[in-house]
N, CA, C and O atoms as a Tinker XYZ file with bonds, in Angstrom:
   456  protein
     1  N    127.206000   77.432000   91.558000    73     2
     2  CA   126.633000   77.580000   92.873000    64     1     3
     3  C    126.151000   79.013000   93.148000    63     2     4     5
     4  O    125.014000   79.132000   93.603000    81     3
     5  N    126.850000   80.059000   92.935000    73     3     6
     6  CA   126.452000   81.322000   93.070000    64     5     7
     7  C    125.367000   81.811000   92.101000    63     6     8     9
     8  O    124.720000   82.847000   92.252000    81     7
     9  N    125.261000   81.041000   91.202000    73     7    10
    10  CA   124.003000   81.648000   90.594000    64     9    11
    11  C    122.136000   80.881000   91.042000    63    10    12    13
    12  O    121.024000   81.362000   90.828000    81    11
    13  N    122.550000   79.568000   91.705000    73    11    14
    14  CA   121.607000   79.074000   92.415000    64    13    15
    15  C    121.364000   80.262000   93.759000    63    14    16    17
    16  O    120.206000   80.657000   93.898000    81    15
    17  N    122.347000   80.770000   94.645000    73    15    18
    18  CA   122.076000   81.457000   95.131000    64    17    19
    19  C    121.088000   82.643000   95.049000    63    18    20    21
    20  O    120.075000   83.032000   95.631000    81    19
    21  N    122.106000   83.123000   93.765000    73    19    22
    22  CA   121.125000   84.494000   93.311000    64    21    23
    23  C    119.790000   84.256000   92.719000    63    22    24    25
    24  O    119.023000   85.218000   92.753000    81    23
    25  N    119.427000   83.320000   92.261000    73    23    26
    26  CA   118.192000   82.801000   91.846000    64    25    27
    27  C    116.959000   82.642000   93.288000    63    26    28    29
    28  O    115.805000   83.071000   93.307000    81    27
    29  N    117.599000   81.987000   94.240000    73    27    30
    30  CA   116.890000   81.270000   95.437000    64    29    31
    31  C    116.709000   83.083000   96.022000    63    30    32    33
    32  O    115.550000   83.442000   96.228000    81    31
    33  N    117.476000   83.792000   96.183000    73    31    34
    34  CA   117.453000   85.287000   96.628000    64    33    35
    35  C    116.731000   86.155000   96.044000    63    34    36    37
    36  O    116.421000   87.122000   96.739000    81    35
    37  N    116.276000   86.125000   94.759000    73    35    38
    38  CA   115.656000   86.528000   94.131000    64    37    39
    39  C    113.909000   86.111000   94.399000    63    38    40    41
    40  O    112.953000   86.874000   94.537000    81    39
    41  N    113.951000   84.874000   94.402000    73    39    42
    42  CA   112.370000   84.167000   94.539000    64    41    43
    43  C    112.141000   84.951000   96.057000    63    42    44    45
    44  O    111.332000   85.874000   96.149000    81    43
    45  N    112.952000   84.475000   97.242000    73    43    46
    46  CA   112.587000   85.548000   98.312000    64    45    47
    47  C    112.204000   86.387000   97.924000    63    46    48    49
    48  O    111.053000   86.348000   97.490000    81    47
    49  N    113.069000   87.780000   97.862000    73    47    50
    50  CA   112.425000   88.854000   97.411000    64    49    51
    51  C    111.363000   89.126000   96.699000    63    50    52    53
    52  O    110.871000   90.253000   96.761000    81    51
    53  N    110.759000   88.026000   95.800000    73    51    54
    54  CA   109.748000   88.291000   95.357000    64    53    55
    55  C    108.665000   87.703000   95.990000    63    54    56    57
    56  O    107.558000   88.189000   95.757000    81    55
    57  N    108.768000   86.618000   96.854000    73    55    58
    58  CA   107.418000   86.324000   97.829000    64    57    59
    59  C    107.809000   87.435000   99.233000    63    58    60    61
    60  O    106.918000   87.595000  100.067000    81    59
    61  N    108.894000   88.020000   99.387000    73    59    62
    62  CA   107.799000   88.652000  100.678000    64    61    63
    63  C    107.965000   90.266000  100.095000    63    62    64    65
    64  O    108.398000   90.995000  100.987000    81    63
    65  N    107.692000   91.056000   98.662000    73    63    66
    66  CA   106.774000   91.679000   98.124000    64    65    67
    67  C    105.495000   91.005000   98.345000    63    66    68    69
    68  O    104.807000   91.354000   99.305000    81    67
    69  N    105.088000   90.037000   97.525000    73    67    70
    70  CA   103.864000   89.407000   97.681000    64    69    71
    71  C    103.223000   89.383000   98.665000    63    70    72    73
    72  O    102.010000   89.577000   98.597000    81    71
    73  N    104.046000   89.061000  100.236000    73    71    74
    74  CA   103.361000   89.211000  101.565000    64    73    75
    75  C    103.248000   90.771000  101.675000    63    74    76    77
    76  O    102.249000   91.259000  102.203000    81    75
    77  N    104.450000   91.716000  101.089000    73    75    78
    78  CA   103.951000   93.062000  101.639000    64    77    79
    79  C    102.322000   93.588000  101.145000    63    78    80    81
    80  O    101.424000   94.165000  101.758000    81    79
    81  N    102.448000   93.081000   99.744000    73    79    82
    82  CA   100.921000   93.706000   98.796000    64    81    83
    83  C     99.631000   93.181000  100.170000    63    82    84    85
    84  O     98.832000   93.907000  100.762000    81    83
    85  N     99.888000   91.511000  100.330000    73    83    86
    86  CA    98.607000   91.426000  100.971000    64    85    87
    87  C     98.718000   92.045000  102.551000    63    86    88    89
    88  O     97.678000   91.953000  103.203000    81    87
    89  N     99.706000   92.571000  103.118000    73    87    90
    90  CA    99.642000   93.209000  104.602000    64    89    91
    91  C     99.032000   94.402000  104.030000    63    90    92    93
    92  O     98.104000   94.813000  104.727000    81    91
    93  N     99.288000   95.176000  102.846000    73    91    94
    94  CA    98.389000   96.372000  102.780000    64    93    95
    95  C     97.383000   96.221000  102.714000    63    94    96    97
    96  O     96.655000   96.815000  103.509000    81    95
    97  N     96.783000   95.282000  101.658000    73    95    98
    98  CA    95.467000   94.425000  101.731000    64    97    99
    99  C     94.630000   94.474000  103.139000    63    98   100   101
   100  O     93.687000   95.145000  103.557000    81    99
   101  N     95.076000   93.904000  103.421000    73    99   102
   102  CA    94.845000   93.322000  105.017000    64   101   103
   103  C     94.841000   94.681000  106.021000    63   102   104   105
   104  O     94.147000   94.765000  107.034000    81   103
   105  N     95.502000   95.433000  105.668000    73   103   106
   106  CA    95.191000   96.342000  106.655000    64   105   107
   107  C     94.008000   97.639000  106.438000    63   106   108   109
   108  O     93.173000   98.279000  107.076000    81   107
   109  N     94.625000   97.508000  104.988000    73   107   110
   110  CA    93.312000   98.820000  104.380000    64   109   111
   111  C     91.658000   97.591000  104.750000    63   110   112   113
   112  O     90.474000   97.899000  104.894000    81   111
   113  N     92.104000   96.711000  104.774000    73   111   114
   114  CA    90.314000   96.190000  105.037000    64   113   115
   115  C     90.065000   96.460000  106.466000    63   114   116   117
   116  O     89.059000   97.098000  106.776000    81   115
   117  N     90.739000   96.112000  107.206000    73   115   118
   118  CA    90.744000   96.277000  108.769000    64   117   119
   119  C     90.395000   98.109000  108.584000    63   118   120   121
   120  O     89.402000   98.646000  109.074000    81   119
   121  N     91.091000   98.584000  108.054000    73   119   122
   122  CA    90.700000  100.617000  108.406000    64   121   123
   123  C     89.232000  100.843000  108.218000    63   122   124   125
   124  O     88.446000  101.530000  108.871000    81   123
   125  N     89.028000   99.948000  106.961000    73   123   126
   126  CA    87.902000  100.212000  106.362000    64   125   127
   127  C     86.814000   99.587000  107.640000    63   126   128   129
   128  O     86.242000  100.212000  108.533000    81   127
   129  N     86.802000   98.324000  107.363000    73   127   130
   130  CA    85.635000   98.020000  108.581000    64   129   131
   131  C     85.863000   98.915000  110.162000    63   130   132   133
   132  O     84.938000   98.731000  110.954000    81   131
   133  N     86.654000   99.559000  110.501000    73   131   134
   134  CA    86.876000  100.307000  111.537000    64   133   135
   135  C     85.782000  101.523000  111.094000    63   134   136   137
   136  O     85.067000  101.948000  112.001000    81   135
   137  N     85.647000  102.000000  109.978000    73   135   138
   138  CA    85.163000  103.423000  109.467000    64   137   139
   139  C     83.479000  103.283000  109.210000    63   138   140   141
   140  O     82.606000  104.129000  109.019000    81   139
   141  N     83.460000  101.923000  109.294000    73   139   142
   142  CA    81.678000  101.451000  109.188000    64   141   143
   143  C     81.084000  101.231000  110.014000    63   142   144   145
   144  O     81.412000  100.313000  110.765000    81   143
   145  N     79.944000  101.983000  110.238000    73   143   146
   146  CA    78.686000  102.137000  111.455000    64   145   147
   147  C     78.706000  100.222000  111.794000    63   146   148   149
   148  O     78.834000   99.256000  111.042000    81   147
   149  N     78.528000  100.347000  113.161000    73   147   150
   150  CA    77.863000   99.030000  113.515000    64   149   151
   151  C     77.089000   98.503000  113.111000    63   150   152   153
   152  O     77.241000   97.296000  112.925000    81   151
   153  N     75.712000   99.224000  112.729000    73   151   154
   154  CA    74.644000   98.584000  112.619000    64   153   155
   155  C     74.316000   98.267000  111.114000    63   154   156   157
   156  O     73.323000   97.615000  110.791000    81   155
   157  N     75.422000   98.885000  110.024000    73   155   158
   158  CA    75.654000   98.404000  108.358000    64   157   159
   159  C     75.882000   96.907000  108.479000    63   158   160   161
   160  O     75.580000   96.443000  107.379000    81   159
   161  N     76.256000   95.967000  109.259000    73   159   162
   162  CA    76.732000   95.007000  109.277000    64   161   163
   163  C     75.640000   94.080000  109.040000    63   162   164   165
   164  O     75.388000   93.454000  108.011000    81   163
   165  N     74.974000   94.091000  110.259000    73   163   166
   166  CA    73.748000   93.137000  110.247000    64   165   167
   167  C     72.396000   93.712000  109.184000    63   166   168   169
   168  O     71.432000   93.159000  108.654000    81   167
   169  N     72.858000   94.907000  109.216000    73   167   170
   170  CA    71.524000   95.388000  108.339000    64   169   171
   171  C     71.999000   94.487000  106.711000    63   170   172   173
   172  O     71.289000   93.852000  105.931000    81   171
   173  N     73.324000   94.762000  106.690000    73   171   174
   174  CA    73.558000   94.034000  105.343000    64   173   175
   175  C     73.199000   92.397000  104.979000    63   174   176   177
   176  O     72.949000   91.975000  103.850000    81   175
   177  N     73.238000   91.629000  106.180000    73   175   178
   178  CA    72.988000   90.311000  106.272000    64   177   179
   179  C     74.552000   89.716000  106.058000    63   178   180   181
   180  O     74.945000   88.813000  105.319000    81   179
   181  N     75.333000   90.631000  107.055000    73   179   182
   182  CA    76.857000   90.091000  107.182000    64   181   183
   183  C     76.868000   89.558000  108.646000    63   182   184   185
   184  O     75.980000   89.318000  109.464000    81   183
   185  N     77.751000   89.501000  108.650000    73   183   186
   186  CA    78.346000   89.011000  110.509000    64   185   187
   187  C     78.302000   90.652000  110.674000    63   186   188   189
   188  O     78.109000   91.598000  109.910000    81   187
   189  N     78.585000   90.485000  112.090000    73   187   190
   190  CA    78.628000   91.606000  113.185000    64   189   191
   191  C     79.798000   92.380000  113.220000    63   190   192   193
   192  O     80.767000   91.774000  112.762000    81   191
   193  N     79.983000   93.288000  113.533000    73   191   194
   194  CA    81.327000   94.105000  112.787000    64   193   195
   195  C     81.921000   94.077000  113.690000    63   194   196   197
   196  O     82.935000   94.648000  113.289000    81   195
   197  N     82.172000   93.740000  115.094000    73   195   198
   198  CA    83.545000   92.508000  115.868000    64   197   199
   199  C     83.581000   91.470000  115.453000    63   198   200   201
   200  O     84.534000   90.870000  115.950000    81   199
   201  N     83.011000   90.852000  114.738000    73   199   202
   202  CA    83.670000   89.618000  114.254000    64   201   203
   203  C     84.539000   90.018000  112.901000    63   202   204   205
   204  O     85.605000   89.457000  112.644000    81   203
   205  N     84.077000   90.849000  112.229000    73   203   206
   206  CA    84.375000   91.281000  111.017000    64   205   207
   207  C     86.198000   92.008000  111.439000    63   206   208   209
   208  O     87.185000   92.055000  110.704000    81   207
   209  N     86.040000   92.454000  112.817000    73   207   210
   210  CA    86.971000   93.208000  113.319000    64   209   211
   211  C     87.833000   92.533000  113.614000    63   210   212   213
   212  O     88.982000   92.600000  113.176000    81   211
   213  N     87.366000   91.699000  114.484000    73   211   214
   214  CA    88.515000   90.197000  114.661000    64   213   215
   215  C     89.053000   89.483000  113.710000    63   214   216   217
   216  O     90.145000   88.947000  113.902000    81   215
   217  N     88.384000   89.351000  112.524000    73   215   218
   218  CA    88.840000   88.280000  111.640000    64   217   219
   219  C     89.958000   89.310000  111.079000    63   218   220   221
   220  O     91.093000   89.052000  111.478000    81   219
   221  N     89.856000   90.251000  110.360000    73   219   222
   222  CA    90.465000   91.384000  109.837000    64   221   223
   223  C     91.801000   91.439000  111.301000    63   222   224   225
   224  O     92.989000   91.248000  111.041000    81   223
   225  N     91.474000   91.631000  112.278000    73   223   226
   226  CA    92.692000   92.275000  113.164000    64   225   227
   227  C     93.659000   91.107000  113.110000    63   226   228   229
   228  O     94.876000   91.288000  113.147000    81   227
   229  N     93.048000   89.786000  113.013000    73   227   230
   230  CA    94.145000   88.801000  113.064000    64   229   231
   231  C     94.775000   88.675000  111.690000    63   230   232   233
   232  O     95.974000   88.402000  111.645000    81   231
   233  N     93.943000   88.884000  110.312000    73   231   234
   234  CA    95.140000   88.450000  109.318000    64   233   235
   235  C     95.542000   90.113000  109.087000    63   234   236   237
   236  O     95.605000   90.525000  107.929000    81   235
   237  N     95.728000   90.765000  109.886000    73   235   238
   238  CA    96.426000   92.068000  110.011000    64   237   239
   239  C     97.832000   91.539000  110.417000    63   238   240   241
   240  O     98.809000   91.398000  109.681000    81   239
   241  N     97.732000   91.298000  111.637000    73   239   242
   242  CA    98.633000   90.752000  112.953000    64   241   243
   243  C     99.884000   89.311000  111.815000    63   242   244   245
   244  O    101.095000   89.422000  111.625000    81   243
   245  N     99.144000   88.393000  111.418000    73   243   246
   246  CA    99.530000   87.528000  110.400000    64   245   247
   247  C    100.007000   88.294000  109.377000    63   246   248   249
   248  O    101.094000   87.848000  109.010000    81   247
   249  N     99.732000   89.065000  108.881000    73   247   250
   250  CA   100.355000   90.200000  107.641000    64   249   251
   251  C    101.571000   90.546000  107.941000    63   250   252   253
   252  O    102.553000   90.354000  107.225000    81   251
   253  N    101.556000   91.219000  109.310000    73   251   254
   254  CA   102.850000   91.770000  109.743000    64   253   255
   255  C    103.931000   90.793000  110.327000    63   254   256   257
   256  O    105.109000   91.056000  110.569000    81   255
   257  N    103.317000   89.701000  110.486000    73   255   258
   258  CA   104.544000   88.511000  110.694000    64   257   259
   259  C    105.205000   88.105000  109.292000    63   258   260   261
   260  O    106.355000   87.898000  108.904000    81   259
   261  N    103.953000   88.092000  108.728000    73   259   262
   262  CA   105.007000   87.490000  107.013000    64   261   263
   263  C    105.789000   88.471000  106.611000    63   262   264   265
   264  O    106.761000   88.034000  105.995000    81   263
   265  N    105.760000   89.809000  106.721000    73   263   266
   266  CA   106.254000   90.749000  106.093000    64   265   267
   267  C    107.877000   90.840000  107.198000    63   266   268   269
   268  O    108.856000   91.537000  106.932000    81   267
   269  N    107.782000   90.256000  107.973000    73   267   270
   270  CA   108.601000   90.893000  109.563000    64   269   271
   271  C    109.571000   89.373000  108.825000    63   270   272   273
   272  O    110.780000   89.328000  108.596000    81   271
   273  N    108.569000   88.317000  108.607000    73   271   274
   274  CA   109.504000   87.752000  108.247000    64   273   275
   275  C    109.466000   86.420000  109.342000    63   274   276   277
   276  O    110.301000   85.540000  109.129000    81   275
   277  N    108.587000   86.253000  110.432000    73   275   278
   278  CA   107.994000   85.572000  111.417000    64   277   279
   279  C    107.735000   84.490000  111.055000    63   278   280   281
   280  O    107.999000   83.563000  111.821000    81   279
   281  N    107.115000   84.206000  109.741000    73   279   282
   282  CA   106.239000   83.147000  109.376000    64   281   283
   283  C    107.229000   82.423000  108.740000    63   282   284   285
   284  O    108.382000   82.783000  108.979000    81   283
   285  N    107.038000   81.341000  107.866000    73   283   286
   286  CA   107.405000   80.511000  107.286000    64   285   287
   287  C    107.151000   81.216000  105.973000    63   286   288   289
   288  O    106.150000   81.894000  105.741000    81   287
   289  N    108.412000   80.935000  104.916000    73   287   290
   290  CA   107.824000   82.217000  103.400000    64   289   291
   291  C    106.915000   81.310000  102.803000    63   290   292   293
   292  O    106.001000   81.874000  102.201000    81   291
   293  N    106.887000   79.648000  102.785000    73   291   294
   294  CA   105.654000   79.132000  102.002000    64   293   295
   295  C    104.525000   78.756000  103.268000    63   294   296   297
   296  O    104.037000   77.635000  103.404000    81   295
   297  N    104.231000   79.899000  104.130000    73   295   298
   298  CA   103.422000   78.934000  105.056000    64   297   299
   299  C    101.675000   78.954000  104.473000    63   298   300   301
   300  O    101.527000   79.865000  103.659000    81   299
   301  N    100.710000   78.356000  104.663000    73   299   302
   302  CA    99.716000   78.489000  104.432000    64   301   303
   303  C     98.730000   79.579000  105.245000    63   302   304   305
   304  O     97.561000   79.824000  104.945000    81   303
   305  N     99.449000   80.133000  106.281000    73   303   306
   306  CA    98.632000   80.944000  106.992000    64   305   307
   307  C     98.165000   82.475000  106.357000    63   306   308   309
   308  O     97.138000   83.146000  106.458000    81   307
   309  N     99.474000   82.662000  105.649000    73   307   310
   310  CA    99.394000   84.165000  105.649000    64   309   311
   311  C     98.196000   84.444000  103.930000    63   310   312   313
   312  O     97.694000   85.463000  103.455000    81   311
   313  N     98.169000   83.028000  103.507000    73   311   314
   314  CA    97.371000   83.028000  102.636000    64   313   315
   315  C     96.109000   82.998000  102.717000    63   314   316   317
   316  O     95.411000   83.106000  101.708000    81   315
   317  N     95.497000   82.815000  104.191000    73   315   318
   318  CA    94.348000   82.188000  104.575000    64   317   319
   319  C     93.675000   83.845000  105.118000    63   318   320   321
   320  O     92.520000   84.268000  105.048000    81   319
   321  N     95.077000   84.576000  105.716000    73   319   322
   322  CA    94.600000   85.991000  106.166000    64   321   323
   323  C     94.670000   86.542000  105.005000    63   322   324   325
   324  O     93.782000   87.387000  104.889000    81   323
   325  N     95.230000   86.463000  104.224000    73   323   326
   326  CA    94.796000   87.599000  102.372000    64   325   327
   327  C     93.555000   87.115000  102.041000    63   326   328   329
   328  O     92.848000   88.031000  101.619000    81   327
   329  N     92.795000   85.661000  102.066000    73   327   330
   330  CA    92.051000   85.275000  101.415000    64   329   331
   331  C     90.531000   86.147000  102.160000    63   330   332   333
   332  O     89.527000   86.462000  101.521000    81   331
   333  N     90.790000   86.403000  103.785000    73   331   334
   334  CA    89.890000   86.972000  104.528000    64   333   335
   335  C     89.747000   88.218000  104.014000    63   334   336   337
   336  O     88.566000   88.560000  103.953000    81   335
   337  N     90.360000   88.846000  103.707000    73   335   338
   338  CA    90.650000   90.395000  103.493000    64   337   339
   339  C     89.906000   90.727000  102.161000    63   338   340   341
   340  O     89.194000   91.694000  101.895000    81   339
   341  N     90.235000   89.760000  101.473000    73   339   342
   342  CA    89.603000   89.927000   99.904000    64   341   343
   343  C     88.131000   89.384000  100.222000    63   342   344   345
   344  O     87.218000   90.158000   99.937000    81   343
   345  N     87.832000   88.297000  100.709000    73   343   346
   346  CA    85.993000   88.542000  101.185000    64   345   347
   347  C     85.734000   89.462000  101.521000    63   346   348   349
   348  O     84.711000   89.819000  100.938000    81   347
   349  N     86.229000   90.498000  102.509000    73   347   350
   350  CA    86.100000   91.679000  103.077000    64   349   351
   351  C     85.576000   92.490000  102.251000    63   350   352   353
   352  O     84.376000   92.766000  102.258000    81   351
   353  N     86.659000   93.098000  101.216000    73   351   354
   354  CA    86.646000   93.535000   99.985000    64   353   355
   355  C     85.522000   93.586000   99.331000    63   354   356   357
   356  O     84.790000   94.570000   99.225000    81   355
   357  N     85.300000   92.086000   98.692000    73   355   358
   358  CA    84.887000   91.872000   97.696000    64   357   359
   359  C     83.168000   91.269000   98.236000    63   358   360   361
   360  O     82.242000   91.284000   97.425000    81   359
   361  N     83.045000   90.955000   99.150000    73   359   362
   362  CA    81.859000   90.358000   99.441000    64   361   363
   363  C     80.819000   91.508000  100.475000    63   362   364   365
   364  O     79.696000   91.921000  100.185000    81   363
   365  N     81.768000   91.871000  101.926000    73   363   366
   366  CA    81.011000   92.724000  102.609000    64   365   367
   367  C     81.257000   94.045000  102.451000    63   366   368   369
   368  O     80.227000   94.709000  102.570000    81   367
   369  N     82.333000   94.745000  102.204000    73   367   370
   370  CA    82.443000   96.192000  102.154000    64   369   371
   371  C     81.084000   96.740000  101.142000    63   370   372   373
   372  O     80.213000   97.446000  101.652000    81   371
   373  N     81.017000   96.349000   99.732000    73   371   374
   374  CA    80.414000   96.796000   99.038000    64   373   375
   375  C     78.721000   96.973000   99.512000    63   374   376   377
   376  O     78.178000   98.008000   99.126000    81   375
   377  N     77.814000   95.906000  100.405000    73   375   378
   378  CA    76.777000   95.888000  100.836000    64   377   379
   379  C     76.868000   96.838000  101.680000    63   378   380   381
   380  O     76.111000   97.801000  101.561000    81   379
   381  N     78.036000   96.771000  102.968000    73   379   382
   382  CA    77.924000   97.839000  103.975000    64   381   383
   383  C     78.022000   98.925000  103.374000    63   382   384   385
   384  O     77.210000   99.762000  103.770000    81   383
   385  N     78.821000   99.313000  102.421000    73   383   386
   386  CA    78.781000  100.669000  102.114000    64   385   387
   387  C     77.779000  101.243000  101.835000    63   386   388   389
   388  O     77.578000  102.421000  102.128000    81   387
   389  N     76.845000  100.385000  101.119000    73   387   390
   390  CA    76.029000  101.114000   99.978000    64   389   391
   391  C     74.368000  101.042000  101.551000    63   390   392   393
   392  O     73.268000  101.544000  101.320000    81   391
   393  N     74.610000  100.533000  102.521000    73   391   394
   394  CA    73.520000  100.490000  103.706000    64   393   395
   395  C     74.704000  101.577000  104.544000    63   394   396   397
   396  O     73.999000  102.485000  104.983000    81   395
   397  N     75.499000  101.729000  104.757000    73   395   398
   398  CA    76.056000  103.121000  105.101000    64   397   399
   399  C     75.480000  104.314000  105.416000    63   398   400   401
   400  O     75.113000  104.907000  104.401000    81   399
   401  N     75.157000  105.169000  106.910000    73   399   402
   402  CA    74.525000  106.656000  106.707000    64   401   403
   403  C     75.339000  107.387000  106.362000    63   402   404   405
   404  O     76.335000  106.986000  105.759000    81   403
   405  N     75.042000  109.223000  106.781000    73   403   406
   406  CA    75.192000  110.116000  105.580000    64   405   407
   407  C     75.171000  110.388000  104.521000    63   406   408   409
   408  O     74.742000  109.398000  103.928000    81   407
   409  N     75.471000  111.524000  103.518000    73   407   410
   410  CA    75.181000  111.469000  101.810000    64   409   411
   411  C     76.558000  111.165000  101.327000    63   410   412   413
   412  O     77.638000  111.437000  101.852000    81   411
   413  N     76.300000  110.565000  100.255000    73   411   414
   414  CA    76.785000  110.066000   99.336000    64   413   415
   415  C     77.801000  111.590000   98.881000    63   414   416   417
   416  O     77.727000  112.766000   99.239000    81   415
   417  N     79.068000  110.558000   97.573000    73   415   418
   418  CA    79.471000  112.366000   97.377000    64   417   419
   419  C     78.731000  112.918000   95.887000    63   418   420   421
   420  O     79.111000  113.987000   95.408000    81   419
   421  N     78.046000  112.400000   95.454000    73   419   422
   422  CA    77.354000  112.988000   94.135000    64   421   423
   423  C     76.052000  113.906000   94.938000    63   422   424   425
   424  O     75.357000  114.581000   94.178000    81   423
   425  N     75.737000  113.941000   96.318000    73   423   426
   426  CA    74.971000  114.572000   97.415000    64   425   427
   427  C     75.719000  115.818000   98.392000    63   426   428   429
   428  O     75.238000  116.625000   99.188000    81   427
   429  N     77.050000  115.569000   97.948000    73   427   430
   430  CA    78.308000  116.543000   98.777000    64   429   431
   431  C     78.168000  118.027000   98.144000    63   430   432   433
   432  O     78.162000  117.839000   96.927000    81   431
   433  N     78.073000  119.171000   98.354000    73   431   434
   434  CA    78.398000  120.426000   98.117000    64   433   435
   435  C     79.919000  120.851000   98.814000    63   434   436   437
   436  O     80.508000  120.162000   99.646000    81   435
   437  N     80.413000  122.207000   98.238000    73   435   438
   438  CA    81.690000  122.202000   98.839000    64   437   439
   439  C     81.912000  122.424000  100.250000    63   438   440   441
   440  O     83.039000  122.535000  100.732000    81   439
   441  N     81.071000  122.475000  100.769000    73   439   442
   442  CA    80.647000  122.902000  102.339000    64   441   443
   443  C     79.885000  122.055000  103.293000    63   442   444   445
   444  O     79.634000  122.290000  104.475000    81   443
   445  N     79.532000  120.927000  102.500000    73   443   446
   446  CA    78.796000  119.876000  103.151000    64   445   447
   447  C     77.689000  119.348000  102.442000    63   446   448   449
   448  O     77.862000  119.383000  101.223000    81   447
   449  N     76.251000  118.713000  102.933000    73   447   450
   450  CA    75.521000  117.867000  102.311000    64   449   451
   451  C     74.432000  119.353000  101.558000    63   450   452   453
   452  O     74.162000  120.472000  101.995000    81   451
   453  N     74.092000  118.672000  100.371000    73   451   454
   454  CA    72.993000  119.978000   99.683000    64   453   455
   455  C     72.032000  120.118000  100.914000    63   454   456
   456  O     71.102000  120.923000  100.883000    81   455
């Protein structure tokens, strides 16, 4: 019996690591779309960067419940807010960035733009 325990205690601990990785996830995307001009959004042919803000602030909010421990450890939600975060990532950051103003840092001098 005690080693079913330590087994079942163990799998915890290792799914809410798993929820901690995606609350960082989840939050570094939320910083990030916070740090991007408004108008990168639509210029990119994304949604609007309150929606982008909203979707991000809620599987933020959902991040910090799984991690707090709020949620259910197999619930489907907190998977649905990692899955947002990684579109974020992987689909809009990279367009907004690269439609992004100011220079670039291969354009940076130690004092500011050449």
């Amino acid at each position: 019996m005690p080693f079913n325990f330590v087994a079942y205690s163990a799998l915890n601990w290792f799914f809410w690591g798993l929820l901690a990785i995606a609350f960082v996830v989840e939050a570094w995307a939320l910083l990030d779309a916070l740090r991007r001009p408004k108008a990168a959004f639509p210029a990119a042919s994304k949604q609007t960067k309150p929606i982008w803000l909203l979707i991000l602030g809620i599987a933020t909010l959902i991040g910090v419940g799984g991690v707090l421990n709020y949620l259910q450890l197999f619930s489907i939600i907190p998977i649905v807010a990692f899955v947002a975060a990684v579109i974020y990532h992987v689909e809009v950051k990279p367009k907004v960035k690269a439609i992004g103003p100011g220079p670039s840092r291969s354009q940076m001098g130690p004092y500011g733009p050449w």
